[in-house]
C-alpha positions in Angstrom: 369.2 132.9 -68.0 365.7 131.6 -69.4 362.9 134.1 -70.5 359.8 133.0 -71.6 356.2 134.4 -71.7 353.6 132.9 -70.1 350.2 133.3 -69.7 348.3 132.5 -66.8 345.9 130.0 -66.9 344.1 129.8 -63.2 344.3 132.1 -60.1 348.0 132.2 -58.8 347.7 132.9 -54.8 349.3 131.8 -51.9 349.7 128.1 -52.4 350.9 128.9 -56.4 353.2 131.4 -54.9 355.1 129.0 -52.2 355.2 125.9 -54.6 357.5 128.7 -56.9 359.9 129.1 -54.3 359.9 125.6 -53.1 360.9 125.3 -56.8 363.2 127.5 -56.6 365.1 126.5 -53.5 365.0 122.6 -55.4 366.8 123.6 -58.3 369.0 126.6 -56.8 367.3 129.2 -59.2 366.3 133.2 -58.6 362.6 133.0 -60.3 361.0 136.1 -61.7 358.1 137.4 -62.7 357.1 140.7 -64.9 353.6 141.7 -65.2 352.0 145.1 -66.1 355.6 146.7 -64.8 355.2 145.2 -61.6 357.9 142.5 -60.7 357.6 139.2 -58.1 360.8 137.2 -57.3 360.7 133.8 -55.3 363.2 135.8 -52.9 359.6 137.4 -51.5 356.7 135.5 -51.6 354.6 139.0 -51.0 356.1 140.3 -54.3 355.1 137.6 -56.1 351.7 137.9 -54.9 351.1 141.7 -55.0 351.4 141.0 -59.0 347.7 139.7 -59.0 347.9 137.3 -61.4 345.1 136.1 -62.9 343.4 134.1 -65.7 344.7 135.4 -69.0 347.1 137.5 -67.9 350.2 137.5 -69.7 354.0 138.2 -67.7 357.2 137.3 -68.2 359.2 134.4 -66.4 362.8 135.1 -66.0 364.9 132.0 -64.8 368.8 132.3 -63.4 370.5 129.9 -61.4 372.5 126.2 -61.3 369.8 124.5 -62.4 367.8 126.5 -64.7 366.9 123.8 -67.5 365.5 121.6 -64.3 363.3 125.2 -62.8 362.1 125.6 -66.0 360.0 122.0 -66.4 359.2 122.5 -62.7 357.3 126.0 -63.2 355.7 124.5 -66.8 354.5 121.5 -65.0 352.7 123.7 -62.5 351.6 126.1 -64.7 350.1 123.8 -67.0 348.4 121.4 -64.1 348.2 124.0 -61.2 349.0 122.9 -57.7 
């Protein structure tokens, strides 16, 4: 399992949301995200978008899975670039 803080860097909606779990189905990871005690997994995209996460806020990323090392780059490369 990976854990890493993170902090968000532009608005994370609908099209942020999907390209985590297209990620996730890719690599064979669960991905996970912690904010203000709320928690979004790519198994719903809905959770992941009822955490509201925007510009500056922080969360935690929890990665687990086959390919965790590969899901890992994938969700930096977004984060870092957006969509």
């Amino acid at each position: 399992m990976f854990h890493k803080p993170i902090v968000i860097e532009s608005h994370f909606c609908l099209r942020e949301c999907a390209k985590l779990v297209k990620i996730a189905k890719e690599t064979g990871c669960e991905i996970k995200i912690i904010s203000n005690d709320k928690e979004g997994t790519t198994k719903s995209m809905m959770s992941l978008l009822q955490l509201e996460l925007h510009p500056n806020k922080t969360a935690s990323l929890f990665i687990t899975g086959k390919n965790e090392r590969e899901a890992l780059q994938k969700v930096n490369k977004m984060l870092k670039r957006g969509v």
